[in-house]
PLY file of the C-alpha trace (Angstrom):
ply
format ascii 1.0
element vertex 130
property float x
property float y
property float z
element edge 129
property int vertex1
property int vertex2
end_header
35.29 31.20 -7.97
35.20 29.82 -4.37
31.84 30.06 -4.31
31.37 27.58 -7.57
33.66 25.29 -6.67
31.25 24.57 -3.25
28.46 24.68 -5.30
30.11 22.06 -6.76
31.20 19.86 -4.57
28.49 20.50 -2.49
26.11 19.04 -5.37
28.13 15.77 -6.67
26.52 12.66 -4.56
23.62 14.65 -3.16
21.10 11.41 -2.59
18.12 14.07 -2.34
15.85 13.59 -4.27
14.76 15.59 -7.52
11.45 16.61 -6.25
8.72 15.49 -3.65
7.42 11.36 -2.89
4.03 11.33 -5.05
1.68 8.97 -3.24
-0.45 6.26 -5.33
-3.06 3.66 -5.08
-1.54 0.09 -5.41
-3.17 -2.08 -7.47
-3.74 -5.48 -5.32
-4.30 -8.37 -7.73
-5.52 -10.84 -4.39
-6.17 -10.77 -0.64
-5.97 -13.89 1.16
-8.55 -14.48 4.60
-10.40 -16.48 6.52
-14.04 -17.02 5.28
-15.61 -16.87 8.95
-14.32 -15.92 12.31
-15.91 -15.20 15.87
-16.44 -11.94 17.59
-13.46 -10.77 19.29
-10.86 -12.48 16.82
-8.72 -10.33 14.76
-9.18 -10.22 11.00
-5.77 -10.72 9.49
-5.59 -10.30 5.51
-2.87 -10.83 3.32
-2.52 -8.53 0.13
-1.10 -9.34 -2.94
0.37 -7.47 -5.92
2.66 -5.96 -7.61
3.70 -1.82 -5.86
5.97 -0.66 -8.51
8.30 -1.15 -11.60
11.32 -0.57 -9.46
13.05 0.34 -5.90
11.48 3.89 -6.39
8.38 2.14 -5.30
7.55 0.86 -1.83
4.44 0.02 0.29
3.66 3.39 2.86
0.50 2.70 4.20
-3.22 1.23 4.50
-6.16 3.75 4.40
-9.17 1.94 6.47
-12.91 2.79 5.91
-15.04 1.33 8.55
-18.91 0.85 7.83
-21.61 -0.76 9.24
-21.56 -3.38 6.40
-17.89 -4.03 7.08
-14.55 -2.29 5.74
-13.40 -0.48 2.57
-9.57 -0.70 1.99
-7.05 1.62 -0.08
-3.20 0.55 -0.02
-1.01 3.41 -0.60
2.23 3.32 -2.01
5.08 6.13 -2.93
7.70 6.53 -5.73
10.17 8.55 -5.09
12.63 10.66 -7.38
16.02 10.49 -7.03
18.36 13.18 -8.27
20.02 11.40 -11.46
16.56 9.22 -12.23
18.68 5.88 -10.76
15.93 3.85 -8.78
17.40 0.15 -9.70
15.97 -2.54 -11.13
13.40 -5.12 -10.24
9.77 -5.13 -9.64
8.77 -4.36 -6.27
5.82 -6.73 -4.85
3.85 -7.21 -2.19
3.92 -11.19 -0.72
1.32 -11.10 1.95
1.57 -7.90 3.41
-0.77 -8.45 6.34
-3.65 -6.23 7.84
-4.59 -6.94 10.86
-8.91 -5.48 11.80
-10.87 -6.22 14.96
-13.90 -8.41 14.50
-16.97 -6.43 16.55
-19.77 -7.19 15.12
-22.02 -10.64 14.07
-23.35 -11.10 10.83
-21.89 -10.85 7.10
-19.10 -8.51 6.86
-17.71 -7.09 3.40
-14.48 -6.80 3.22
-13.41 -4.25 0.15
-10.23 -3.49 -1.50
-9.99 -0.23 -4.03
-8.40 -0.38 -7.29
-6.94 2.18 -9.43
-9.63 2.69 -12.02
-13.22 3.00 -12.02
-15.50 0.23 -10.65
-12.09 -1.73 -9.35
-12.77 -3.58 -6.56
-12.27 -6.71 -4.49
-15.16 -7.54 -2.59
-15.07 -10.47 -0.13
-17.18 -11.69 2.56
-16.54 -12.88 5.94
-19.17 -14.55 7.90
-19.14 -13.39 11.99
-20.31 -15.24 14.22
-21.45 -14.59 18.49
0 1
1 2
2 3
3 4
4 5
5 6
6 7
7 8
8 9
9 10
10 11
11 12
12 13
13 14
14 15
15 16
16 17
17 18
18 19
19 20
20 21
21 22
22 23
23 24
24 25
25 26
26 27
27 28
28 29
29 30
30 31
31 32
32 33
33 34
34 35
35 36
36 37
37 38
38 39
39 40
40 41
41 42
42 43
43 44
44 45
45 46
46 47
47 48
48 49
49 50
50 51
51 52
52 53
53 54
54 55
55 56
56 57
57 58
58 59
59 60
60 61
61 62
62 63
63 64
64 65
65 66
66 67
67 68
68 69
69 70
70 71
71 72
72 73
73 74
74 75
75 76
76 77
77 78
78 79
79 80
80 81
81 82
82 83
83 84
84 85
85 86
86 87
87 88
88 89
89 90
90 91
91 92
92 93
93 94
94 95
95 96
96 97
97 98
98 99
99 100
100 101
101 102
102 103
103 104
104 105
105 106
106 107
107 108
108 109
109 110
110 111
111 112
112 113
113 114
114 115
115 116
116 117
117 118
118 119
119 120
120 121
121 122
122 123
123 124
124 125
125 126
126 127
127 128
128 129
């Protein structure tokens, strides 16, 4: 009987959650950034979207690609699963969240952000210059 009772108590408020964070691609509806910049400046782009349906959403991190032709993006996000389902309510954006890349090379650099889906992608260009 002991031994259920501090199973109980043990149990009621537990904040852990239900099972593991699942990772996900965030779908970015804009980036924001300069159209040209000079060798040596930093590249600083703003993303735009919406991360999740609720606080069981957030932002966790940017996966960068670097090429030749210039930079393939992937922001990651993570839901996580409370014990109970309770996450809150709201929409959970992101306003700007800002990238910061080093600008090493001259010439025309494409700039690309992956999109859940097939063939989604934001493709920008940025002009370098010596």
């Amino acid at each position: 009987m002991a031994i259920l009772v501090t199973f109980a108590l043990s149990s009621c408020g537990n904040n852990e959650p239900s099972r593991k964070p699942e990772e996900f691609l965030i779908r970015v509806d804009s980036i924001s950034m300069p159209d040209s910049l000079s060798i040596g400046q930093v590249l600083q782009l703003g993303f735009y979207g919406t991360i999740g349906e609720n606080p069981c959403h957030q932002f966790k991190r940017f996966i960068i690609g670097k090429s030749v032709s210039g930079y393939t993006i992937k922001v990651i996000g993570e839901q996580t699963f409370p014990k109970g389902g309770a996450c809150g309510e709201g929409a959970v954006i992101m306003e700007g969240r800002v990238l910061e890349l080093p600008v090493t090379e001259a010439g025309t650099q494409i700039i690309e952000v992956e999109n859940p889906g097939l063939n989604h992608v934001i493709r920008k260009e940025l002009v370098v210059v010596p």
